[in-house]
Biotite code that builds the C-alpha atoms (Angstrom):
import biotite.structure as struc

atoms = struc.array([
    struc.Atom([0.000, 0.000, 0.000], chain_id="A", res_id=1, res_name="UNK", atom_name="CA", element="C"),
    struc.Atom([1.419, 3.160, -0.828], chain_id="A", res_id=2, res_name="UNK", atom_name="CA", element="C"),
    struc.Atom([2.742, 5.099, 2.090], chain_id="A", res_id=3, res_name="UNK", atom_name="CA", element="C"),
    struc.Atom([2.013, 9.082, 1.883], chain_id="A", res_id=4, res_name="UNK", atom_name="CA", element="C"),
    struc.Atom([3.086, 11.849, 4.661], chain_id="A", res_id=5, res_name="UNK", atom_name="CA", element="C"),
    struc.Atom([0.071, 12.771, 6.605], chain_id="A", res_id=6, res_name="UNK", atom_name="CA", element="C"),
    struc.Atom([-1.598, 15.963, 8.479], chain_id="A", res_id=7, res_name="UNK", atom_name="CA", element="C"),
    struc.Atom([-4.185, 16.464, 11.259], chain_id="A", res_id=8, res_name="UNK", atom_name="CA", element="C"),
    struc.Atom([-6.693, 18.507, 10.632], chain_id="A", res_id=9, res_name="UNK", atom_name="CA", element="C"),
    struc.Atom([-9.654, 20.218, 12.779], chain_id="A", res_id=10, res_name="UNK", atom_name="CA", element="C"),
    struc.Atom([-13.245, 19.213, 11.821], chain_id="A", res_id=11, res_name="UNK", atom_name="CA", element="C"),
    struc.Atom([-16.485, 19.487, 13.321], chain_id="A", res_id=12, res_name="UNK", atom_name="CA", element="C"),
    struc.Atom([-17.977, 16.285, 14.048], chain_id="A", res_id=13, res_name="UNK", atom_name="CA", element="C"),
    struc.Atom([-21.401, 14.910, 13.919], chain_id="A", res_id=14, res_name="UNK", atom_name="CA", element="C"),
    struc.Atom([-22.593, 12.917, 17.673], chain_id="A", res_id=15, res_name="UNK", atom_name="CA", element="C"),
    struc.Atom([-25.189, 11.042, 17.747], chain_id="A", res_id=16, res_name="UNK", atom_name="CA", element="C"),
    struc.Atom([-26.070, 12.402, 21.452], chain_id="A", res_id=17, res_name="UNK", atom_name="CA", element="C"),
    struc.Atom([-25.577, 15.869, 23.468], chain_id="A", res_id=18, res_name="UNK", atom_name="CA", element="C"),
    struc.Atom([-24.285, 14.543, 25.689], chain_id="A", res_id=19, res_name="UNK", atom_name="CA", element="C"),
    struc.Atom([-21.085, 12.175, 25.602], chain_id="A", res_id=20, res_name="UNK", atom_name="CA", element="C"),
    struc.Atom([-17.897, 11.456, 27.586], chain_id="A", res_id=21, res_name="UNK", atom_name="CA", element="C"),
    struc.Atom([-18.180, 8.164, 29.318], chain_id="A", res_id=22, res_name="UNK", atom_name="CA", element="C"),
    struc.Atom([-16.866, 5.650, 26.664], chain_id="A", res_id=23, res_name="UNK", atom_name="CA", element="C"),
    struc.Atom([-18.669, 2.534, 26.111], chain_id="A", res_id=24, res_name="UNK", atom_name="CA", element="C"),
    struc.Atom([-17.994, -1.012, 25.371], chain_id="A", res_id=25, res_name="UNK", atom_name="CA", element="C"),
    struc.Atom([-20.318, -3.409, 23.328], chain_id="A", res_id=26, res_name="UNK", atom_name="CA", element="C"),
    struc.Atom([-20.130, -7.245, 24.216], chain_id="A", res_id=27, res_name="UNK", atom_name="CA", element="C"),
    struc.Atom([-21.862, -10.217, 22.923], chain_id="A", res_id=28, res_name="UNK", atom_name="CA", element="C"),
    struc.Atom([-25.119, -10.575, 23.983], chain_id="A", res_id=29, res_name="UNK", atom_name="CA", element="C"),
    struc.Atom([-27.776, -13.095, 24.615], chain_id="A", res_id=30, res_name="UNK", atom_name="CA", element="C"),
    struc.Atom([-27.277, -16.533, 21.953], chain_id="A", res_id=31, res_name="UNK", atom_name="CA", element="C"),
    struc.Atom([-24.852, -14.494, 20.081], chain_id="A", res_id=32, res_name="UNK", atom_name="CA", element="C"),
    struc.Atom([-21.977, -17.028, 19.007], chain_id="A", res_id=33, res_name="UNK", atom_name="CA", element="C"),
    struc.Atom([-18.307, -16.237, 20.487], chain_id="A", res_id=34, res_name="UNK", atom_name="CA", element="C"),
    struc.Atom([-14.957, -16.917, 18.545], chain_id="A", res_id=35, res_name="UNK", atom_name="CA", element="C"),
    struc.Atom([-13.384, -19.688, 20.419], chain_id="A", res_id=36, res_name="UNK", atom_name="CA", element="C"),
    struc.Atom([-10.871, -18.736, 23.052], chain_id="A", res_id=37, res_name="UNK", atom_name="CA", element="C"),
    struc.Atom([-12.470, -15.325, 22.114], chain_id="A", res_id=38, res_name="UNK", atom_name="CA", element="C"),
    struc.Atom([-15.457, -15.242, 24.416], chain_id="A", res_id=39, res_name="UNK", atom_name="CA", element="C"),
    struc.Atom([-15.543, -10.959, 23.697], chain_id="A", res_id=40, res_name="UNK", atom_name="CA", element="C"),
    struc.Atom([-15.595, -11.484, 19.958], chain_id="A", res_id=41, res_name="UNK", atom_name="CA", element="C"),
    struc.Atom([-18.771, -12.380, 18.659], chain_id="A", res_id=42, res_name="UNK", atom_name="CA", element="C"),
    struc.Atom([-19.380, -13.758, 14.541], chain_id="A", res_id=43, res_name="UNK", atom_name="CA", element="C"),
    struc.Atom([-22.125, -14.885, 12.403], chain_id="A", res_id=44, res_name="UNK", atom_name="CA", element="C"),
    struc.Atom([-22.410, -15.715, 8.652], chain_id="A", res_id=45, res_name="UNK", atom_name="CA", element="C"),
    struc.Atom([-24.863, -14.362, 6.093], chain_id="A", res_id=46, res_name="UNK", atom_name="CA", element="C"),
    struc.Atom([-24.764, -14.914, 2.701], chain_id="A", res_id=47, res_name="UNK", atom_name="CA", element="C"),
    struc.Atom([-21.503, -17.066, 2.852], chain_id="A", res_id=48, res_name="UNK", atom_name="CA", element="C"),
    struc.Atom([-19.369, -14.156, 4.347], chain_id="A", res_id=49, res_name="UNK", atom_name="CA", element="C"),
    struc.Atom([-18.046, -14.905, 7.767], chain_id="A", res_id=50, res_name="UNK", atom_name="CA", element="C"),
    struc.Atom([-18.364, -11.163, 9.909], chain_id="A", res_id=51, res_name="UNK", atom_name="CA", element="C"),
    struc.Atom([-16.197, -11.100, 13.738], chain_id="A", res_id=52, res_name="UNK", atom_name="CA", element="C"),
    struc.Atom([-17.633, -8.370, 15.667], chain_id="A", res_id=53, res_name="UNK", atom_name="CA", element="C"),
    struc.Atom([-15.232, -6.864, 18.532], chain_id="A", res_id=54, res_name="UNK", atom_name="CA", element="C"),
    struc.Atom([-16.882, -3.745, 20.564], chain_id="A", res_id=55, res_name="UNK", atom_name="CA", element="C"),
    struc.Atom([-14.207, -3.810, 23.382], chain_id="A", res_id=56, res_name="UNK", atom_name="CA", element="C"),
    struc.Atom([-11.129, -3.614, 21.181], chain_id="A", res_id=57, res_name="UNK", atom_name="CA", element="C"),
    struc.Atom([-10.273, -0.494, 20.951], chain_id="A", res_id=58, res_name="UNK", atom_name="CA", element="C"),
    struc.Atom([-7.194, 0.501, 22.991], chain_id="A", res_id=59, res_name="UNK", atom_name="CA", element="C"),
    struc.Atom([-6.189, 4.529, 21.192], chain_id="A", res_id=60, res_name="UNK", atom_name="CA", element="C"),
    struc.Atom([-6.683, 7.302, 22.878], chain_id="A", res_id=61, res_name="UNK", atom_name="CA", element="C"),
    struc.Atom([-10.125, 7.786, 25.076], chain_id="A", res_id=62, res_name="UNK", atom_name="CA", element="C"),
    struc.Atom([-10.387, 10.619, 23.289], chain_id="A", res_id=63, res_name="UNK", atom_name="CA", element="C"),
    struc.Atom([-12.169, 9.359, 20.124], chain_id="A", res_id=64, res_name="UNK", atom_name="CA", element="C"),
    struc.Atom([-14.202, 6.702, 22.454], chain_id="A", res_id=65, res_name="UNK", atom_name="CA", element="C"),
    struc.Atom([-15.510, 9.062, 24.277], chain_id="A", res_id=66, res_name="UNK", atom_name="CA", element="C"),
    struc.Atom([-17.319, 10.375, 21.433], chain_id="A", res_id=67, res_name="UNK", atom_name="CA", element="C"),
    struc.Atom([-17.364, 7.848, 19.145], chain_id="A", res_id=68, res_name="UNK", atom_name="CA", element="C"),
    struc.Atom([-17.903, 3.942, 19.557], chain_id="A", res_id=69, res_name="UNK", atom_name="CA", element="C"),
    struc.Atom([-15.354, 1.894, 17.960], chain_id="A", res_id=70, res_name="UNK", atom_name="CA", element="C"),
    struc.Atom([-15.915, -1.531, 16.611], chain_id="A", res_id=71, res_name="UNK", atom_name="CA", element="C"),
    struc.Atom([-13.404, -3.837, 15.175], chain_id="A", res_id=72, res_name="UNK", atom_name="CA", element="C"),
    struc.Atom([-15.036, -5.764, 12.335], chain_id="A", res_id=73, res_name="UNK", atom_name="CA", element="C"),
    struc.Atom([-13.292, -8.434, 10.460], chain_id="A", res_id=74, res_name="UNK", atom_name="CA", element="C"),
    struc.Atom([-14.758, -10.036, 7.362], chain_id="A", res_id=75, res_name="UNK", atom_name="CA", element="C"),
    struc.Atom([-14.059, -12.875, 5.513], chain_id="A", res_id=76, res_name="UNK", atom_name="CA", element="C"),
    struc.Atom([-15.252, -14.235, 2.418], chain_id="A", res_id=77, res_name="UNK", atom_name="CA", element="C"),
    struc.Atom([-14.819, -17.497, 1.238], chain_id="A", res_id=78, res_name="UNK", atom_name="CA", element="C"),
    struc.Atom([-16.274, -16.962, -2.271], chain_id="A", res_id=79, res_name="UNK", atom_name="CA", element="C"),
    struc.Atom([-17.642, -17.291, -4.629], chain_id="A", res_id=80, res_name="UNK", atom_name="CA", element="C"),
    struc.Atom([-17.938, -14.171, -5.686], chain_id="A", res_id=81, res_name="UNK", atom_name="CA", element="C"),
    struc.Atom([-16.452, -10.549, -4.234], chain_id="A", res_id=82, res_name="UNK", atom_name="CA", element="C"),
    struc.Atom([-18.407, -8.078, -1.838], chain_id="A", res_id=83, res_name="UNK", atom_name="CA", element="C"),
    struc.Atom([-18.576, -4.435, -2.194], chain_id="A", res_id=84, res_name="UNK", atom_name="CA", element="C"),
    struc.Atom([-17.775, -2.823, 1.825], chain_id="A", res_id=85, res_name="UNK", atom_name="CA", element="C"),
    struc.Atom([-19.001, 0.733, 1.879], chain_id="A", res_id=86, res_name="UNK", atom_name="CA", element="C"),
    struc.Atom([-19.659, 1.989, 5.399], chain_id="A", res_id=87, res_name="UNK", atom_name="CA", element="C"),
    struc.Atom([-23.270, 3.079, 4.488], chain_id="A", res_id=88, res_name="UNK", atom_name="CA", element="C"),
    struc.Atom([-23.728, -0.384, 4.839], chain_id="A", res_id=89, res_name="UNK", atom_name="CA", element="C"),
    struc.Atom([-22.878, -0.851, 8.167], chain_id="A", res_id=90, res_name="UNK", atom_name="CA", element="C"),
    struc.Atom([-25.439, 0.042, 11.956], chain_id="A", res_id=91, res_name="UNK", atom_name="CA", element="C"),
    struc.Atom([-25.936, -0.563, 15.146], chain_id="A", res_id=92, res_name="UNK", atom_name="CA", element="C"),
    struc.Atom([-29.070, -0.367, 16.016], chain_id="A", res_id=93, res_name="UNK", atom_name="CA", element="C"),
    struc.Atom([-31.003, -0.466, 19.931], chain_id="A", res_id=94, res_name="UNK", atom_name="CA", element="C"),
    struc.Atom([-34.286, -1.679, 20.789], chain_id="A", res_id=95, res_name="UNK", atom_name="CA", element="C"),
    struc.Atom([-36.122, 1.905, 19.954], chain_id="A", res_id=96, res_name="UNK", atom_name="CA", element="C"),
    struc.Atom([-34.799, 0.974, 16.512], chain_id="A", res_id=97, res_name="UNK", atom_name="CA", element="C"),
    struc.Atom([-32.938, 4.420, 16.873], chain_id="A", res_id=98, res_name="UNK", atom_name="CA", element="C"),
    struc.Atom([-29.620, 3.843, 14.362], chain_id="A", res_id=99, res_name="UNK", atom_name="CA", element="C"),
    struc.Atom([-25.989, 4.738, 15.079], chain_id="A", res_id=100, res_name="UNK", atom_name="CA", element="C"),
    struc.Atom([-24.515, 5.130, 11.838], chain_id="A", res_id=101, res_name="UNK", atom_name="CA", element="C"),
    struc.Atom([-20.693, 4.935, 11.025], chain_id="A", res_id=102, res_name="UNK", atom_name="CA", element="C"),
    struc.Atom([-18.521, 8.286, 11.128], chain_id="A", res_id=103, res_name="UNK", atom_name="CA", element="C"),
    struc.Atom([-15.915, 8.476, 8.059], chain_id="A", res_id=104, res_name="UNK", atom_name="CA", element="C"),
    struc.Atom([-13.567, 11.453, 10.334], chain_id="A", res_id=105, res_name="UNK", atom_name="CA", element="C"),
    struc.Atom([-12.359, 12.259, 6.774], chain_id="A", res_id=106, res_name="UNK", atom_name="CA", element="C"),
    struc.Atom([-15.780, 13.070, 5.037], chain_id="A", res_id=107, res_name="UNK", atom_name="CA", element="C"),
    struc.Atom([-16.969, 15.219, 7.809], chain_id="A", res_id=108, res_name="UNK", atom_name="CA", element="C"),
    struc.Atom([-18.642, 18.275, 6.831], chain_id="A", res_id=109, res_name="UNK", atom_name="CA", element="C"),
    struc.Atom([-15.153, 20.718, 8.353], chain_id="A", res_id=110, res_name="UNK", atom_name="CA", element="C"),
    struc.Atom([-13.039, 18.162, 6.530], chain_id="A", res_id=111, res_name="UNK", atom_name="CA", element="C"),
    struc.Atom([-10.627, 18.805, 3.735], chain_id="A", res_id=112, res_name="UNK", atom_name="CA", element="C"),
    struc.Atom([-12.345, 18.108, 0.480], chain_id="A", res_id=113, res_name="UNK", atom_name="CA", element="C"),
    struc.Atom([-9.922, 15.365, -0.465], chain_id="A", res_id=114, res_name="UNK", atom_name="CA", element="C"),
    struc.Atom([-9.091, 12.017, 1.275], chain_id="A", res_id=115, res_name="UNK", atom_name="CA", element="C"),
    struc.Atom([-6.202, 12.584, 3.818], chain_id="A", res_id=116, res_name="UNK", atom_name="CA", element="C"),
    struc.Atom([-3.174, 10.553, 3.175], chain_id="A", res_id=117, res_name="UNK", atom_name="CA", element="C"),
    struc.Atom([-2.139, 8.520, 5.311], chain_id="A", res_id=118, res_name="UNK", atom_name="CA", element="C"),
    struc.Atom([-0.451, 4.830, 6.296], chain_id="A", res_id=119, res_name="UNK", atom_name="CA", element="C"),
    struc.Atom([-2.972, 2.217, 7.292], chain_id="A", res_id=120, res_name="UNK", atom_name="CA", element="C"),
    struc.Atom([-2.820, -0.092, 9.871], chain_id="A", res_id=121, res_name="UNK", atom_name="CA", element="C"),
    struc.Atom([-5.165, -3.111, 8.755], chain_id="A", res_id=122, res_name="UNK", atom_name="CA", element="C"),
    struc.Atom([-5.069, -6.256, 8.153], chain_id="A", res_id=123, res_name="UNK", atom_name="CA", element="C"),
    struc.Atom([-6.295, -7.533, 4.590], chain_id="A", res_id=124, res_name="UNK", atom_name="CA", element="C"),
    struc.Atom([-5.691, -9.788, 1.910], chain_id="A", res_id=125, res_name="UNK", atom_name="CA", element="C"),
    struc.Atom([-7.411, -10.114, -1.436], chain_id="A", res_id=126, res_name="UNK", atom_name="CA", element="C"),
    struc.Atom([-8.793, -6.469, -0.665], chain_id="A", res_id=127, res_name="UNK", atom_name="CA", element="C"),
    struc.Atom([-8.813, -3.537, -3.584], chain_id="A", res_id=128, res_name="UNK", atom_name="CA", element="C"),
    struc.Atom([-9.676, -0.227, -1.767], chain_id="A", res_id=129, res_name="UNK", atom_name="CA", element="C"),
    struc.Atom([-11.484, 2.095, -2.968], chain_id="A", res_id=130, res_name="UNK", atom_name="CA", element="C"),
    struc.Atom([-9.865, 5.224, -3.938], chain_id="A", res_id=131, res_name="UNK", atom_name="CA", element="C"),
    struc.Atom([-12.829, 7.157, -2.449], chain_id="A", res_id=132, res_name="UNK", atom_name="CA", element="C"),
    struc.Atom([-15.299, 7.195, -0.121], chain_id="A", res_id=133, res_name="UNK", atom_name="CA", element="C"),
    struc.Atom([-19.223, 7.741, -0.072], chain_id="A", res_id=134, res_name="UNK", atom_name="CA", element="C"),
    struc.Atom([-20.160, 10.848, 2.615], chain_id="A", res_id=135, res_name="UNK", atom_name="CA", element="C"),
    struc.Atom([-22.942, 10.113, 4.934], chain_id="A", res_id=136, res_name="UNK", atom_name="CA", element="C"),
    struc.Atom([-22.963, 13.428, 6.325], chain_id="A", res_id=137, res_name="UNK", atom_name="CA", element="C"),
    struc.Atom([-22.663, 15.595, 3.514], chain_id="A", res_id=138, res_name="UNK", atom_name="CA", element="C"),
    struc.Atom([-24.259, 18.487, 4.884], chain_id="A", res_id=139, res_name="UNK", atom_name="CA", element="C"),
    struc.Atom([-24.761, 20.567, 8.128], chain_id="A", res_id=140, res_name="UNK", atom_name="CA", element="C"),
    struc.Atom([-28.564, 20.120, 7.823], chain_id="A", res_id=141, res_name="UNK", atom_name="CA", element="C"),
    struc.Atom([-28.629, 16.856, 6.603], chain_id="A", res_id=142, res_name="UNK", atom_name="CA", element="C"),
    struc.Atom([-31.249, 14.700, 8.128], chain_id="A", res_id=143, res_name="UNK", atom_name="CA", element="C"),
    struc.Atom([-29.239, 12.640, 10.701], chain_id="A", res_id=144, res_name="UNK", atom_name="CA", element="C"),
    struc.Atom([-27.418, 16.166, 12.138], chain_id="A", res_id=145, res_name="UNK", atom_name="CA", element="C"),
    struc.Atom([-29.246, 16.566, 15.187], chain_id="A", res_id=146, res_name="UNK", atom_name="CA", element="C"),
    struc.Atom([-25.812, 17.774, 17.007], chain_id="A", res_id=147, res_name="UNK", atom_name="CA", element="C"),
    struc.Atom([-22.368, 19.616, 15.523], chain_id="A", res_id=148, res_name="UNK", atom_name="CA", element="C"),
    struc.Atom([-19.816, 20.364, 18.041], chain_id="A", res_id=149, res_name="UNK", atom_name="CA", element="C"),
    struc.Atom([-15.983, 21.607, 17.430], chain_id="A", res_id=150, res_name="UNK", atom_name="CA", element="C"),
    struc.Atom([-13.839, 18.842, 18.655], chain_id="A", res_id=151, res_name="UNK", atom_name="CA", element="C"),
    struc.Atom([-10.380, 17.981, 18.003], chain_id="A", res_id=152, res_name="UNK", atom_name="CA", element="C"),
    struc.Atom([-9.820, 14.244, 17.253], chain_id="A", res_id=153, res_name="UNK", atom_name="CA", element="C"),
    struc.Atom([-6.561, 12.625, 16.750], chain_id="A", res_id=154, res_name="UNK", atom_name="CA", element="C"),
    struc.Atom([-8.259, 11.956, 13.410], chain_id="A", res_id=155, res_name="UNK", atom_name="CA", element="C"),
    struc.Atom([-5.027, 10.623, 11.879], chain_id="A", res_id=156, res_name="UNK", atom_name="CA", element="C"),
    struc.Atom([-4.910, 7.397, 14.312], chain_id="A", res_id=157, res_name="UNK", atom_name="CA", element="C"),
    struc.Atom([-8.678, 6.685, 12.979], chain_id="A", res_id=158, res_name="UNK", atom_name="CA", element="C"),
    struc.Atom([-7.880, 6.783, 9.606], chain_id="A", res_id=159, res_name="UNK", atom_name="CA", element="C"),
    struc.Atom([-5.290, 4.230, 10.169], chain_id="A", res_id=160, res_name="UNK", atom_name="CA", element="C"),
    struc.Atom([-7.088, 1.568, 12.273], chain_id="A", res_id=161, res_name="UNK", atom_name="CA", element="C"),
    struc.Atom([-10.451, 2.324, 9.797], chain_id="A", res_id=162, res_name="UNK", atom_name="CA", element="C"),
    struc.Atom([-11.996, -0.183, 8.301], chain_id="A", res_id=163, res_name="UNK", atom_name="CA", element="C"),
    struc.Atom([-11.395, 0.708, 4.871], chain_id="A", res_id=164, res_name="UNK", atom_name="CA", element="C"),
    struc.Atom([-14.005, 0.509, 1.638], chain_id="A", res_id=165, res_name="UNK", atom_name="CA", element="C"),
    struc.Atom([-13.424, -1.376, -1.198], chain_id="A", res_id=166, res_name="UNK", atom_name="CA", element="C"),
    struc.Atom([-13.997, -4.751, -2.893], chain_id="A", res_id=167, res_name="UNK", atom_name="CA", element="C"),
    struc.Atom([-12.977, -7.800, -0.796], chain_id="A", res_id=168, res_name="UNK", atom_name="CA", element="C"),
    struc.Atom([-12.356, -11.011, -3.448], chain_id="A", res_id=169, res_name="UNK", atom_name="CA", element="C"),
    struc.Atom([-13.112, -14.172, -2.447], chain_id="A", res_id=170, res_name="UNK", atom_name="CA", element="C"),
    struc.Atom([-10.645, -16.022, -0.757], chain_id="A", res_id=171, res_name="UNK", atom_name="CA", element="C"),
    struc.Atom([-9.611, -12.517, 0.975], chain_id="A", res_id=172, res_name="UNK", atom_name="CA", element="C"),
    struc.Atom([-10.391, -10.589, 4.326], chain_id="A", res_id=173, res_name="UNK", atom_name="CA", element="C"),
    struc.Atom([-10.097, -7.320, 5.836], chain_id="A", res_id=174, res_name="UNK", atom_name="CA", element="C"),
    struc.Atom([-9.937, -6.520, 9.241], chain_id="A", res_id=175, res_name="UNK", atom_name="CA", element="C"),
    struc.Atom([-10.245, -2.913, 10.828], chain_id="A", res_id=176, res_name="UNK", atom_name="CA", element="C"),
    struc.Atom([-12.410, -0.093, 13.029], chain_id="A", res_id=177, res_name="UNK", atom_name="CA", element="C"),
    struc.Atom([-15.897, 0.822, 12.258], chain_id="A", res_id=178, res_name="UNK", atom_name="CA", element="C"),
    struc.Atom([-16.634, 4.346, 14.084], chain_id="A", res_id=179, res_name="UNK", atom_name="CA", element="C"),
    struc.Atom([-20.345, 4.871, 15.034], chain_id="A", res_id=180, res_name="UNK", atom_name="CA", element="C"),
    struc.Atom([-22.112, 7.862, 16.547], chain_id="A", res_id=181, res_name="UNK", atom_name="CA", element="C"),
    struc.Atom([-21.674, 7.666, 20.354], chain_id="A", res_id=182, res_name="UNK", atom_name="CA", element="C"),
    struc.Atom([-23.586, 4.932, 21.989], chain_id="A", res_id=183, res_name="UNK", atom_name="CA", element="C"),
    struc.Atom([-24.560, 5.544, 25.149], chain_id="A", res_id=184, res_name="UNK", atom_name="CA", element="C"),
    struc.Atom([-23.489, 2.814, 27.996], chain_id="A", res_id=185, res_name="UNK", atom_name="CA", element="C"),
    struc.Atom([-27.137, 2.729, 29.413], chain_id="A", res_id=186, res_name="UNK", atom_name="CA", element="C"),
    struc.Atom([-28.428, 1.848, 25.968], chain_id="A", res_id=187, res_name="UNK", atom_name="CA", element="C"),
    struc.Atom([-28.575, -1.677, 26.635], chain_id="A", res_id=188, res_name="UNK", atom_name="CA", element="C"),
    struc.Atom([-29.265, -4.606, 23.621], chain_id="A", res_id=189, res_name="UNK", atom_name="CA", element="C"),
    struc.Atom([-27.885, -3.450, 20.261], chain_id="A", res_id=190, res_name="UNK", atom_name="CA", element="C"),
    struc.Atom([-27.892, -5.070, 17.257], chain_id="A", res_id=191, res_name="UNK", atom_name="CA", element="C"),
    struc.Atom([-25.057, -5.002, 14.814], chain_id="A", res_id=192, res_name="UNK", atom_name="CA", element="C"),
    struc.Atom([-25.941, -4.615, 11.106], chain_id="A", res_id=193, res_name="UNK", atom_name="CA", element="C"),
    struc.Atom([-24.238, -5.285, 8.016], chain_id="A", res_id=194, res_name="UNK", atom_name="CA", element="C"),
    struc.Atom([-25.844, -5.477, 4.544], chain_id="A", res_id=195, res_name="UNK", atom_name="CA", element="C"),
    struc.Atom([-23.897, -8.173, 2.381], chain_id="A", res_id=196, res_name="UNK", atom_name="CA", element="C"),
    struc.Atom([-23.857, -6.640, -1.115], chain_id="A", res_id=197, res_name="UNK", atom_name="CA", element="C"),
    struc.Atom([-22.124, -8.448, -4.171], chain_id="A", res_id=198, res_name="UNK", atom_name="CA", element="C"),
    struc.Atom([-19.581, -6.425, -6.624], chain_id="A", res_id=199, res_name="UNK", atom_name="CA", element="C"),
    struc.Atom([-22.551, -5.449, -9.048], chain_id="A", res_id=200, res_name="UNK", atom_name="CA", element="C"),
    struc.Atom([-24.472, -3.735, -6.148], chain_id="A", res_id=201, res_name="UNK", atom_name="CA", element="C"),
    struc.Atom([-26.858, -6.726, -5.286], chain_id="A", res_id=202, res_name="UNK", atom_name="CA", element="C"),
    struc.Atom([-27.762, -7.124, -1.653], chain_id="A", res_id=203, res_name="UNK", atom_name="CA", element="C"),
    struc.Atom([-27.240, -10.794, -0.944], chain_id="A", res_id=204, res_name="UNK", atom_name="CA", element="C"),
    struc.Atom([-28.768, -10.656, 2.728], chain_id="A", res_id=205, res_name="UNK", atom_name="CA", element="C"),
    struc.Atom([-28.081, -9.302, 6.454], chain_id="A", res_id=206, res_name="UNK", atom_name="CA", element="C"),
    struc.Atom([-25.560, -10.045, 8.799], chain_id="A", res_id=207, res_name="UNK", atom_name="CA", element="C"),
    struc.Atom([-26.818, -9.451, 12.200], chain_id="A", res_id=208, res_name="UNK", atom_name="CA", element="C"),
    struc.Atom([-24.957, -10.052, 15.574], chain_id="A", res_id=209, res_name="UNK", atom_name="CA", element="C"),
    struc.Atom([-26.477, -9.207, 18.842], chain_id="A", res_id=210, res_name="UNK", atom_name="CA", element="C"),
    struc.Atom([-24.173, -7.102, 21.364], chain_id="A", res_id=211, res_name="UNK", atom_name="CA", element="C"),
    struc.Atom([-24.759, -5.423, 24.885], chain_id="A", res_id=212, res_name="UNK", atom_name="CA", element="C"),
    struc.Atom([-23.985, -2.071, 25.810], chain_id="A", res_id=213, res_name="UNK", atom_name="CA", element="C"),
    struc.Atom([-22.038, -1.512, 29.153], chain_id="A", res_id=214, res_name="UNK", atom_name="CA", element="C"),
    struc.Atom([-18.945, 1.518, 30.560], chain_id="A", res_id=215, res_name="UNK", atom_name="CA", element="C"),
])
């Protein structure tokens, strides 16, 4: 991967609440299935595509987790046939059915206009990245802004641990961060969503792992 000089920058961040600061940590819940050896790491398969689920992993700075909730999400797909990973595809959801989308740092509304550069720090194989990104938030007043506050993220350490978008082939995997608006620790069931979409933009099913919400 090619290895470019990178910058902070300032940008204004969407949160899902008003108010955050105690970070929280999502665990498997209820019949979810654990990783064995791995009782914190929770997986499931839909539509042939293997997803690991890890809501206490995160060990940067508090910083981003106290606004943010990080998720490590590895995926692996056996084949046939490659899967398209965009991060609209991606939710946690609670038992209101309120959702907590992911936050791409470097599509924020404040954000430079361009990707920032920087090294990654994933794990992949038989991944092509995408060059660019799709914007959830594209707009100050866009419908899922209910919050903007200044705040100044090390936003360089997220875009190395992110899970990045792109095709993953079969045979390949890709492990990395997911960064949702703030859950809040008294939330308590959430469900973790992921649409399984082929290369062509078909959606081949749901994968759906059940996860508690604790400090």
């Amino acid at each position: 991967m090619r290895r470019i000089a990178s910058k902070p920058i300032s940008l204004a961040l969407v949160l899902g609440l008003a108010g955050c600061g105690a970070t929280t940590e999502l665990t498997p819940a209820g019949k979810a299935d654990r990783v064995l050896g791995a009782p914190d790491v929770a997986y499931t398969e839909a539509a042939g595509v293997r997803w690991l689920v890890q809501g206490d992993a995160w060990t940067g700075r508090d910083q981003i987790a106290r606004v943010l909730t990080p998720v490590r999400v590895r995926i692996e797909n056996p084949g046939p046939r490659p899967i398209l990973i965009r991060h609209g595809h991606f939710a946690l959801t609670d038992d209101s059915m309120r959702r907590y989308r992911t936050v791409a740092a470097y599509r924020a509304p404040d954000a430079m206009p361009q990707p920032i550069p920087v090294v990654r720090e994933i794990d992949a194989s038989g991944f092509d990245p995408s060059p660019t990104y799709d914007a959830f938030y594209t707009a100050p007043d866009s419908e899922a802004a209910t919050l903007w506050q200044d705040v100044q993220l090390p936003v360089e350490e997220m875009r190395r641990r992110e899970l990045p978008e792109g095709l993953l082939h079969a045979g390949g995997f890709v492990d990395g961060f997911l960064f949702f608006q703030h859950v809040p620790a008294d939330a308590g069931r959430i469900l973790f969503r992921a649409d399984v979409t082929s290369h062509d933009g078909i959606r081949l099913g749901t994968a759906l792992v059940p996860l508690a919400a604790h400090e």
